[in-house]
C-alpha positions as CSV (number, residue, x, y, z in Angstrom):
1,X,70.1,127.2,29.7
2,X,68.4,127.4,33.3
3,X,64.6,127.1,32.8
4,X,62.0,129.4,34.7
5,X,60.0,128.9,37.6
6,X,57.7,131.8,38.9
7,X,56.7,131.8,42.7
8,X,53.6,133.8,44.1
9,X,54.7,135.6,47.0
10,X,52.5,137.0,49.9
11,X,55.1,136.8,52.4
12,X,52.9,133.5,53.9
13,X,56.1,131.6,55.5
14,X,58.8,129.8,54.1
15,X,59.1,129.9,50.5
16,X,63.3,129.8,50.5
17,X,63.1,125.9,50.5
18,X,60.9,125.2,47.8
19,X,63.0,128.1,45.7
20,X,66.2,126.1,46.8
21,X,64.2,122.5,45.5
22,X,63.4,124.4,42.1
23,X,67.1,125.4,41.6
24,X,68.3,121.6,42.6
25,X,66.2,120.7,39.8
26,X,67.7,123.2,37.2
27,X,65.3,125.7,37.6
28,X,65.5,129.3,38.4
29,X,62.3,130.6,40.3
30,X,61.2,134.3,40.2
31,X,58.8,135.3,42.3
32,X,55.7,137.4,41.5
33,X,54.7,140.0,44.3
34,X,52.2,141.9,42.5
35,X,49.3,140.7,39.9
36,X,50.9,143.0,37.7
37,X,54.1,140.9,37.6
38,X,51.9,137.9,37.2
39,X,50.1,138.9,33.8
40,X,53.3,140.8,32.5
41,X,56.0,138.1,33.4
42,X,53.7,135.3,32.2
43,X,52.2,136.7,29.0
44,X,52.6,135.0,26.0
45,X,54.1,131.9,27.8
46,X,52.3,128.6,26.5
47,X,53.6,126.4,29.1
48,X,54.7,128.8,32.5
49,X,55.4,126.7,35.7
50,X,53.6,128.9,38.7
51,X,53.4,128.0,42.1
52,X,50.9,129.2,45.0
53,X,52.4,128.3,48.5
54,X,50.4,128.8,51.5
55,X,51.5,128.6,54.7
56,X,49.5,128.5,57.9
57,X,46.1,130.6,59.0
58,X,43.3,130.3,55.6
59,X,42.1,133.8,56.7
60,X,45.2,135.3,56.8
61,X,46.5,133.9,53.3
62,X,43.1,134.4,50.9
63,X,43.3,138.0,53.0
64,X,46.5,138.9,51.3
65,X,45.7,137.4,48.0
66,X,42.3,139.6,47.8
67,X,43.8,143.0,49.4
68,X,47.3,142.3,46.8
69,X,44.8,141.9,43.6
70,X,45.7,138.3,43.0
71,X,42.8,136.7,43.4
72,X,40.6,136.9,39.7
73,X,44.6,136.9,37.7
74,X,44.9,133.5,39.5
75,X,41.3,132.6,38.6
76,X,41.8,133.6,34.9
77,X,45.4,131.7,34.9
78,X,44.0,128.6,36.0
79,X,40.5,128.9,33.3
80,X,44.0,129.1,30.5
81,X,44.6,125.8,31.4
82,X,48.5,126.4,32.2
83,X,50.1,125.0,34.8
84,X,49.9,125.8,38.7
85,X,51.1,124.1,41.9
86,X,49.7,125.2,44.8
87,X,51.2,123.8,48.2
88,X,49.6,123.5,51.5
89,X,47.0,126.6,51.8
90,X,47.6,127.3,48.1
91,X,45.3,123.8,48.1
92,X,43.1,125.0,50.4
93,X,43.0,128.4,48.8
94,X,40.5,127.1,45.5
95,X,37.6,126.2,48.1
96,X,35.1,128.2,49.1
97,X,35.4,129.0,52.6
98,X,37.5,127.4,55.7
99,X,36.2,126.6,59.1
100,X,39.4,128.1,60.2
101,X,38.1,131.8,59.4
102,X,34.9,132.0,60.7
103,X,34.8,136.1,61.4
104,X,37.8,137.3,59.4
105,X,35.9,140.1,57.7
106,X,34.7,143.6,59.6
107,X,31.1,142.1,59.0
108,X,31.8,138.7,60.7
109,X,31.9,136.8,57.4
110,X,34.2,133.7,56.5
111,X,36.6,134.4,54.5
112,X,36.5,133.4,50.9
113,X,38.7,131.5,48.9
114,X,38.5,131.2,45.1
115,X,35.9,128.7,45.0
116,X,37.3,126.9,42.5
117,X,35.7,123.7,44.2
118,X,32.3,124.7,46.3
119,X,33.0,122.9,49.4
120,X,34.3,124.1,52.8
121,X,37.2,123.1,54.8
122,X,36.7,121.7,58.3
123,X,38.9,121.3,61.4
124,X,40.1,117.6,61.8
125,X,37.5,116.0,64.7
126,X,38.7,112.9,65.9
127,X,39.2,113.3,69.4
128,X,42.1,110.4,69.4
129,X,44.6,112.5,67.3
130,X,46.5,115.1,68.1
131,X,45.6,118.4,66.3
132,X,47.3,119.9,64.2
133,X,48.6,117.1,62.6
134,X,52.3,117.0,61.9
135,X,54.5,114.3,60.7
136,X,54.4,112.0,57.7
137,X,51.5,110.0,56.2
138,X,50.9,107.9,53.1
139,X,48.9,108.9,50.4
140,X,46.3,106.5,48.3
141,X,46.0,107.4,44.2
142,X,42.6,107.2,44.7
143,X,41.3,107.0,40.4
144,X,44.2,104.9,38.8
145,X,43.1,101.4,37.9
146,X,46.7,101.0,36.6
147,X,48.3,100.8,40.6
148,X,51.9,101.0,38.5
149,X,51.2,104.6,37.5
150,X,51.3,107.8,39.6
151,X,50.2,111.4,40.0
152,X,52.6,113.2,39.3
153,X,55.1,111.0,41.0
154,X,52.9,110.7,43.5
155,X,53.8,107.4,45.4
156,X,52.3,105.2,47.6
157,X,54.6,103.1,48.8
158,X,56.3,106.7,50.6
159,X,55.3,109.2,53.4
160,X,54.8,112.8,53.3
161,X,55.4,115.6,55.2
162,X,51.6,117.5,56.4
163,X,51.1,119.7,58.6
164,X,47.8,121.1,59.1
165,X,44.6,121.3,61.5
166,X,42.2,121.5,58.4
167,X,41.3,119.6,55.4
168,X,38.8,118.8,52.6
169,X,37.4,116.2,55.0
170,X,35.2,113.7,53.0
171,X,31.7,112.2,54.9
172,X,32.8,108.2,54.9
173,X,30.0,107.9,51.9
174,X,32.1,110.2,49.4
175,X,35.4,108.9,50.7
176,X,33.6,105.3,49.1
177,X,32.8,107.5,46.4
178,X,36.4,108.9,45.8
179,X,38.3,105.3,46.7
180,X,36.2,103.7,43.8
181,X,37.5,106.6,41.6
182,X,34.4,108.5,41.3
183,X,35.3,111.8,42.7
184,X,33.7,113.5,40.5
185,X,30.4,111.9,41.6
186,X,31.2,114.2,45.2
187,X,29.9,117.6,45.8
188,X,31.9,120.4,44.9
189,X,33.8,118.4,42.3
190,X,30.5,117.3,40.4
191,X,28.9,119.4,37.7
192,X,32.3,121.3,37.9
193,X,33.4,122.9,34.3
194,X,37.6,122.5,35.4
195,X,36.9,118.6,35.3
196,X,37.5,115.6,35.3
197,X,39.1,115.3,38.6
198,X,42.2,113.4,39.7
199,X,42.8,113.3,43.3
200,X,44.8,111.5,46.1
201,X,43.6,110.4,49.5
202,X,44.8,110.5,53.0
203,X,43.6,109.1,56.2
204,X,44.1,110.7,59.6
205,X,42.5,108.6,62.7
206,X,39.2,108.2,61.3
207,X,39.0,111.0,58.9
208,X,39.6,111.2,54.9
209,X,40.5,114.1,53.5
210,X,41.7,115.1,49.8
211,X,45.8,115.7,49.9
212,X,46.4,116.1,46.4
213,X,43.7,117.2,43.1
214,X,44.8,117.1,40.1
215,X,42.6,119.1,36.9
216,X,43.4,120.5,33.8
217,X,47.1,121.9,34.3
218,X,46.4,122.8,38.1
219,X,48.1,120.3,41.0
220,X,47.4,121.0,44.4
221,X,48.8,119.3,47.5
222,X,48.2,119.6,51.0
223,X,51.5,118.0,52.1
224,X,55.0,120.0,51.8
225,X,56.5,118.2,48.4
226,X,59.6,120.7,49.4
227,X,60.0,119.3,53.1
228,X,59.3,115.7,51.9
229,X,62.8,114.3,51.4
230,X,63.6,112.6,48.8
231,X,59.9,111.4,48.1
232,X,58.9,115.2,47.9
233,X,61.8,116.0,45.0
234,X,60.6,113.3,42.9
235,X,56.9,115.3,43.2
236,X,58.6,118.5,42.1
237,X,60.3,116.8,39.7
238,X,57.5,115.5,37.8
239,X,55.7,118.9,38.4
240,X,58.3,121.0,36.5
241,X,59.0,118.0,34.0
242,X,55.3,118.4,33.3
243,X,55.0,114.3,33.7
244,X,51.6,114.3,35.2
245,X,51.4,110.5,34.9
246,X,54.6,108.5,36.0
247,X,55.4,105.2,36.1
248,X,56.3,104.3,39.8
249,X,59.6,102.4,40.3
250,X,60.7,100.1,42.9
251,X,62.6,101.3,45.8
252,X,64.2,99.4,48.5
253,X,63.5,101.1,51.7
254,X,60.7,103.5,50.2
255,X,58.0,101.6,52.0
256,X,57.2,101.6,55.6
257,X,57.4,98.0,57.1
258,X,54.2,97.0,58.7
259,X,54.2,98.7,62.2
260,X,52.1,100.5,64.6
261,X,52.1,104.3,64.0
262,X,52.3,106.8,66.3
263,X,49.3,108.8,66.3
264,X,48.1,107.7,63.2
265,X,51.6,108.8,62.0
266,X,55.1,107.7,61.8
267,X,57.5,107.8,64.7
268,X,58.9,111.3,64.6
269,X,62.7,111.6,65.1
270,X,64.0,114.8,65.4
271,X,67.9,116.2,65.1
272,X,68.2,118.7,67.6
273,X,71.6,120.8,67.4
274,X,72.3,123.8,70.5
275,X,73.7,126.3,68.6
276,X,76.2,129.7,70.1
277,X,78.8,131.1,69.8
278,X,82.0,129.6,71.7
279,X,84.8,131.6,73.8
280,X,86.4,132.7,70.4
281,X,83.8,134.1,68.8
282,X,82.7,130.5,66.4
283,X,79.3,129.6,65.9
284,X,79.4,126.2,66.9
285,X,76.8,123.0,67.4
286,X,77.2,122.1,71.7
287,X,76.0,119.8,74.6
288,X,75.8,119.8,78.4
289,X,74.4,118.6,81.4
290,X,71.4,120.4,82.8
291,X,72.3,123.2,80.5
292,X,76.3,123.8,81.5
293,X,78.2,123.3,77.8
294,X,80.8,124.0,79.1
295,X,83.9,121.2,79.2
296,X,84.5,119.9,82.8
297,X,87.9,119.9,83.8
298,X,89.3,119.4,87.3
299,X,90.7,122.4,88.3
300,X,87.1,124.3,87.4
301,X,88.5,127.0,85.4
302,X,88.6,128.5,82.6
303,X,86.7,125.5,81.0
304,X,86.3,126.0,77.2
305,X,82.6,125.6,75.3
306,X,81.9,122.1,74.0
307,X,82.5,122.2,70.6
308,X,80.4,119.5,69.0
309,X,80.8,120.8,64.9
310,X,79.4,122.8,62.4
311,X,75.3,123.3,62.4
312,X,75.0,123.7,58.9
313,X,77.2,120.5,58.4
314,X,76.0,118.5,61.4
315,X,72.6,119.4,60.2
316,X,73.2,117.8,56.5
317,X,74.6,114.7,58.1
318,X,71.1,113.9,60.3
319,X,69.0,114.9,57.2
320,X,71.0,112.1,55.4
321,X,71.1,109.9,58.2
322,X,66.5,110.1,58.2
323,X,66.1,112.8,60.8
324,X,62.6,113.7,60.2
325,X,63.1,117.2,61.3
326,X,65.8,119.4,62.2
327,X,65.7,121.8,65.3
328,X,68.3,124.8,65.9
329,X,68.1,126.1,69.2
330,X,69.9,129.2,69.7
331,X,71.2,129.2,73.3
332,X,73.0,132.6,73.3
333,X,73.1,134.6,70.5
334,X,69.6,136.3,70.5
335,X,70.1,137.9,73.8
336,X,71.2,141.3,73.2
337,X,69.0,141.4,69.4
338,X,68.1,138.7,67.3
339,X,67.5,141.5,64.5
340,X,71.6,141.6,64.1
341,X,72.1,137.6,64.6
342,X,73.3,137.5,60.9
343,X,75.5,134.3,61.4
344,X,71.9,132.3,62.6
345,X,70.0,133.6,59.4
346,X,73.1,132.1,57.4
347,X,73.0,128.5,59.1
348,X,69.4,128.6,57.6
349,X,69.4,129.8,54.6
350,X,72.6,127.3,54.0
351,X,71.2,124.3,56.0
352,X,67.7,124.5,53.9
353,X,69.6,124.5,50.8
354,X,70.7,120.8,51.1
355,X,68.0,119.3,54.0
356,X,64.5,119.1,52.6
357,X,62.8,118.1,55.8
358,X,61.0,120.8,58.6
359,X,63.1,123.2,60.1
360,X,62.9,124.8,63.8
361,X,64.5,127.7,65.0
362,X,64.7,128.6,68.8
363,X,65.5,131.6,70.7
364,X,64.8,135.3,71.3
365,X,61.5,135.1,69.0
366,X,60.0,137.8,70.8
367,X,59.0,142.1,70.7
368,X,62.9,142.9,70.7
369,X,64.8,146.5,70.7
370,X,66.6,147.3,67.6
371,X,69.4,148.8,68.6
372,X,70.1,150.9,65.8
373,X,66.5,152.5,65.3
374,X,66.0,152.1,69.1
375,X,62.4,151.2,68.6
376,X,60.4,148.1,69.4
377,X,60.2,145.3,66.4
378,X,57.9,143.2,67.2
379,X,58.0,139.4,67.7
380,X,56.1,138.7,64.4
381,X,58.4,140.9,62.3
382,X,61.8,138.6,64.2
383,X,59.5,135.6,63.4
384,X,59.3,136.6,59.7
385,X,62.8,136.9,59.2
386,X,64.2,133.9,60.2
387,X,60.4,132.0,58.3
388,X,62.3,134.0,55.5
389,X,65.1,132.1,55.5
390,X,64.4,128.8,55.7
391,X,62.8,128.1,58.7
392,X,59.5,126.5,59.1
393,X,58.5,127.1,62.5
394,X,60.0,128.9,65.5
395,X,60.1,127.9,69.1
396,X,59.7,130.4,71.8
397,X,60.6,129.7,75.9
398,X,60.9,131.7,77.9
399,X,58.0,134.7,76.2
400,X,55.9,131.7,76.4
401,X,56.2,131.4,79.8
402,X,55.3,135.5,80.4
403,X,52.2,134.6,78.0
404,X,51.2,132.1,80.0
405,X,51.0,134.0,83.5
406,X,49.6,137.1,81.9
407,X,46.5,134.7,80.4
408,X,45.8,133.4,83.7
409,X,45.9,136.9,85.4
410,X,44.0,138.0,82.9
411,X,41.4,135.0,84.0
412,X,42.3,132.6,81.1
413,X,42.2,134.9,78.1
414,X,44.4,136.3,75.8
415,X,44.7,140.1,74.6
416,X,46.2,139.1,71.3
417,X,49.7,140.8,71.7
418,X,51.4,137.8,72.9
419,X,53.8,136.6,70.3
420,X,51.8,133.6,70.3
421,X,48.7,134.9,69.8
422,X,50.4,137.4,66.9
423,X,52.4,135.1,65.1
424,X,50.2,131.6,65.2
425,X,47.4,134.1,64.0
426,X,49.3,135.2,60.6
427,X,51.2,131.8,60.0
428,X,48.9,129.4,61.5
429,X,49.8,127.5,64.8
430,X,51.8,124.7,63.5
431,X,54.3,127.4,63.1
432,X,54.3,128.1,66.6
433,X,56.4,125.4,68.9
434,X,56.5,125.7,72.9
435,X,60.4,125.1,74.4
436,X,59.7,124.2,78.2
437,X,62.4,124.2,80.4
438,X,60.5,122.4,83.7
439,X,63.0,121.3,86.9
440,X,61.3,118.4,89.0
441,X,60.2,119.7,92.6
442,X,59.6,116.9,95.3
443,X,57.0,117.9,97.8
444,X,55.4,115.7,100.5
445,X,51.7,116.0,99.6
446,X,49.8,117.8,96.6
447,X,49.0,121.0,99.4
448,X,52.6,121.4,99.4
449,X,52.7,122.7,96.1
450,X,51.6,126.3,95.1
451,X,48.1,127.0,94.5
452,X,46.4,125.6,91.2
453,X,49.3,123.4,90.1
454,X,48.9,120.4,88.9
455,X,50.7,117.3,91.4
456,X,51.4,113.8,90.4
457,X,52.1,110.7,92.4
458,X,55.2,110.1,91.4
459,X,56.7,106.0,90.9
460,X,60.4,107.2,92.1
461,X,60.4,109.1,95.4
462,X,62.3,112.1,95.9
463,X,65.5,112.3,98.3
464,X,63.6,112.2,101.4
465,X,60.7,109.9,100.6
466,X,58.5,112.5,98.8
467,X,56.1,110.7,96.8
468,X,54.3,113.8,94.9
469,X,55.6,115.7,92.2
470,X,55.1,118.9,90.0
471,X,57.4,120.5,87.3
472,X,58.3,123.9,87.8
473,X,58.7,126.2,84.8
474,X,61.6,127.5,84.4
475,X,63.1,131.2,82.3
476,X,66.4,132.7,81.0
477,X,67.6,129.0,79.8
478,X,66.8,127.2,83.6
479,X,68.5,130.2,85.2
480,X,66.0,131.6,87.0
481,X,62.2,129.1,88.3
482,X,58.9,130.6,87.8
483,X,55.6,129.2,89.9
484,X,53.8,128.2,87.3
485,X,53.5,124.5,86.1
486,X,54.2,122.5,83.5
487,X,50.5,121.6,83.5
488,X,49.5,125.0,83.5
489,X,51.6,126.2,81.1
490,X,51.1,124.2,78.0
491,X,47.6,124.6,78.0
492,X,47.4,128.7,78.5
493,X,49.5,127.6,75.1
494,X,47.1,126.0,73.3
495,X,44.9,128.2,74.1
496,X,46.7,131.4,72.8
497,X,47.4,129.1,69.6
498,X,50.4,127.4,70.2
499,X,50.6,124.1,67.8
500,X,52.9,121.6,69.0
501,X,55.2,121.3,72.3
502,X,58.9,121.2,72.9
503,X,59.4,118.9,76.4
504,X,62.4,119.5,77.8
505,X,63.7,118.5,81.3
506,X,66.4,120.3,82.8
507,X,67.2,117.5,85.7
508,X,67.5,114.5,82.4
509,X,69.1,116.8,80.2
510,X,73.3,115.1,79.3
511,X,71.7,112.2,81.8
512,X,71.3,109.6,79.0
513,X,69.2,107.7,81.2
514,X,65.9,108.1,79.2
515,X,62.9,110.4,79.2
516,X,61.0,111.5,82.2
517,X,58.1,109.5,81.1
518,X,56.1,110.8,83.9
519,X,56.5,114.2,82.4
520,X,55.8,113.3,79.0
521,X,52.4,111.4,80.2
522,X,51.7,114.5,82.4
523,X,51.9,117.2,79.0
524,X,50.2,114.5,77.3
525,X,47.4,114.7,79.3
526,X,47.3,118.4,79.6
527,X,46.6,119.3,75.6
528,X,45.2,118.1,72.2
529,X,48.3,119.7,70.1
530,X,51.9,117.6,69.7
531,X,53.8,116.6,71.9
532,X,58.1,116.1,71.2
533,X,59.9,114.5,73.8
534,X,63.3,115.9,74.5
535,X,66.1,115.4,77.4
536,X,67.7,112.0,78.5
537,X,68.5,110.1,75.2
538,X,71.6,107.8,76.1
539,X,69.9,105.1,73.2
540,X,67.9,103.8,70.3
541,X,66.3,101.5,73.6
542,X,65.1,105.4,74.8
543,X,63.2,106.0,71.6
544,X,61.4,102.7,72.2
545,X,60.5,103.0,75.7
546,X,59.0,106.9,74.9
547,X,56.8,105.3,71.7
548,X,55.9,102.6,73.7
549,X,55.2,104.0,77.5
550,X,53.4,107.4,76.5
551,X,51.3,108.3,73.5
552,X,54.2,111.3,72.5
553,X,54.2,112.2,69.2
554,X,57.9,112.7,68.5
555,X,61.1,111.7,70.3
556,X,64.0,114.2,70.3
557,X,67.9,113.5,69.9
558,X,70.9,115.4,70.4
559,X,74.6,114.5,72.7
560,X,73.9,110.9,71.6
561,X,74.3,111.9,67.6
562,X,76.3,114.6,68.0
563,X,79.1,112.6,69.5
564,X,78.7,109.8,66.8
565,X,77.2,106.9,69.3
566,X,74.3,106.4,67.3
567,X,72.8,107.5,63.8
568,X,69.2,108.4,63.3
569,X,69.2,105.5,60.9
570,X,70.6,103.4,64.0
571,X,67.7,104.7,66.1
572,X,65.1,104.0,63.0
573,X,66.4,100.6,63.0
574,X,65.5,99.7,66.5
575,X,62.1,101.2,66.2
576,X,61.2,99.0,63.5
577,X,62.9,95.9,64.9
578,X,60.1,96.9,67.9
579,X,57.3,96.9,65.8
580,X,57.7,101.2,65.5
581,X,56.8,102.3,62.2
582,X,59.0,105.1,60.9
583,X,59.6,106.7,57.4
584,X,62.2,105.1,54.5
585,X,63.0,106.9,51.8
């Protein structure tokens, strides 16, 4: 008989993964949309398993918790003693107040959490790192004196999936504190009546911050347990099991071999699959060169779409294979309404039933007409629906570049419409990715170039000796050039709350000859938030030289795994063998 899982829902992002985790693990979750549901469905249940996922802005989430009446039911559930997960900003949620929301209120106040624990939640600081952090880190069992056992199979010796800009950042004299297993010696967890404590440790650049507490029947993590792998089950596992202490095991490949990290973090590989539909009418996974998928044949004509496989399948395969994320980028089929691209909500609702790492969707996020109502939907409510099922962030091109021109004509501010500005607002920016589509433009001299762009010397001169070099943004999938900069663009991006960057390059895209590190050093330089390289990946080699040659945060893959020359294991393989640490699971 399938046991019961109930699931708080605010509508705060993605919750159809961790539903599809608790039904891999013989569950069935229910979720709770009104406080109502919570005290009726739960009443009378000795030993309930409820979850609280957050996802993205603080404000935004303890917003709808207040305004929905959930906010003293969760309080009272959690003085029962019964048990409670809360993921991601459900952690966040049981502090007082969050540096992220400031002036949420009409009277300029922060907004509150539950203040379960009275402390506040500040933005990570150190200026080497790139904010928010994304990709996988270790955590450190910070009160066991047995090192065998775990937190609810809480490991070591494997790497989880965060994502956030703020934490429960501890001073260096309570991380000592914490790391000798006296947290509860450290303000907000002293003198505290929910106590004793139990919490788990994490390190970003020169920052500790709490990623997992553990007190009466209450666990909290900041990480994604249902985007974390393998290593993220086994959490979920023990969670539902109710096995709060676990004895850790063994595993082959669960540790990462001594390397240097990128960022502070793993080498990111990400699976990217082109996704539209092909000549007879098949949703299909493609590839070209400088954006032509089509097959080249000699007479010119009548040359069919590359048909590269399934997404849903292909997808599985990279998850299996180590691809730390997975990246659908929807070439054609949002263009006349991404409210009716039923086969695309499918591909995500199947592919995050089987991969349990971060997914991306790309294309047409943006205010769109629906055809049938003719009225304006706007870009938050197409956002939602595909964060509905399954996906974890969405990318957006060619609105981006729009944003970006209207911000500087507007003198480098934002009016808050853009769906940058709407969407990173509700979700929080690590939900928001930037696709650039830039084309190399060879001018002799940095004059040459339009006004306010940004020029580089480059190291490989153009076709008639030019030795500067600016990358021009491009729309419409490279089909028609804009005058605005790469340069330019990603950081009006940042600044209307974009989180992390999408680098493509349309004159290395099908090249397999390797990056355009120059371009990757130029974003780089240009923001504080993520960086993926994409375009040019012939070989494992290519991964290197990116980690290597330019501080880049992740490294993107696609003709190279779609037509089976290389695994993402292959690639992971290589990076270690050059001193590259990446994640095992």
């Amino acid at each position: 008989m399938s046991k019961t899982a109930y699931v708080i829902d605010v509508e705060s992002g993605n919750l159809q993964s961790l539903n599809n985790v608790i039904e891999l693990l013989g569950w069935t979750p229910v979720l709770i949309k009104t406080p109502e549901d919570l005290v009726s469905k739960l009443a009378g249940q000795e030993d309930p398993r409820l979850f609280l996922p957050g996802v993205g802005n603080f404000g935004h989430f303890v917003h709808e918790l207040n305004v929905r009446g959930f906010a003293q039911p969760i309080r009272d559930y959690i003085d029962s003693g019964r048990r409670l997960m809360g993921i991601c900003v459900g952690l966040q949620t049981v502090f007082a107040d969050s540096e992220e929301a400031n002036n949420e209120d009409t009277n300029g106040n922060k907004a509150q959490g539950l203040g379960i624990i009275d402390r506040s939640l500040f933005r990570f600081s150190d200026k080497d790192k790139s904010v928010p952090q994304i990709g996988w880190n270790t955590i450190k069992y910070a009160n066991a004196e047995d090192k065998s056992i775990g937190l609810y199979g809480l490991d070591p010796s494997s790497r989880y999936y965060f994502v956030n800009s703020f934490a429960a950042i501890l001073t260096p004299e309570e991380a000592q504190l914490a790391q000798s297993g006296r947290i509860n010696d450290v303000a907000g967890f002293k003198d505290n009546d929910l106590g004793p404590f139990e919490v788990a440790l994490t390190t970003y650049g020169s920052q500790t911050f709490v990623s997992a507490i553990a007190f009466k029947g209450v666990f909290l993590t900041q990480f994604h347990p249902e985007k974390c792998g393998k290593a993220g089950v086994r959490v979920l596992d023990a969670f539902l099991s109710g096995k709060k202490h676990t004895t850790l095991l063994e595993r082959a490949k669960a540790s990462t071999p001594p390397g240097r990290e990128v960022n502070g973090l793993t080498a990111r590989i990400v699976a990217c699959l082109d996704v539209r539909t092909n000549d007879s009418g098949d949703l299909v996974v493609t590839k070209g060169d400088q954006y032509d998928v089509r097959e080249r044949q000699v007479d010119g004509a009548g040359n069919p779409v590359r048909n590269l496989g399934k997404p849903v399948e292909l997808a599985q395969m990279y998850y299996e294979q180590g691809a730390d994320e997975v990246t659908f980028l929807n070439i054609t089929s949002f263009r006349n309404s991404p409210l009716r691209d039923l086969p695309m909500l499918t591909v995500l609702k199947e592919a995050s039933k089987t991969v349990f790492v971060p997914l991306t969707v790309g294309g047409g996020i943006r205010d769109t007409l629906d055809p049938e109502t003719n009225k304006v939907v706007p870009a938050l409510e197409v956002a939602a629906l595909y964060f509905r099922s399954g996906a974890d962030k969405v990318s957006i091109g060619s609105d981006s570049v729009t944003a970006a021109e209207a911000y500087y004509a507007r003198g480098g501010k934002g009016d808050g419409t853009s769906p940058i500005e709407t969407i990173s607002k509700a979700y929080g920016a690590q939900a928001v990715v930037i696709s650039v589509d830039p084309r190399k433009v060879y001018v002799t001299s940095p004059e040459a170039a339009p006004a306010n762009t940004h020029v580089i010397k480059s190291a490989y001169p153009g076709p008639n000796g030019e030795e500067y070099v600016w990358y021009q943004c491009t729309i419409k999938g490279g089909r028609e050039s804009r005058p605005l900069g790469v340069y330019e663009l990603v950081r009006a991006c940042e600044a209307l709350g974009a989180g992390e960057i999408l680098l493509n390059s349309i004159d290395k895209d099908g090249s397999n000859s390797g990056y355009d590190l120059e371009l990757v050093r130029l974003a780089k330089s240009a923001v504080s938030i993520p960086v993926i390289a994409s375009s040019g990946a012939g070989n494992p080699e290519h991964f290197v030289e990116v980690f290597e040659k330019t501080n880049v945060d992740a490294a993107l893959g696609a003709g190279m795994f779609h037509r089976k020359e290389y695994t993402v294991d292959q690639v992971k393989e290589v990076l270690e063998e050059n001193g590259i640490a990446v994640r095992r699971d």
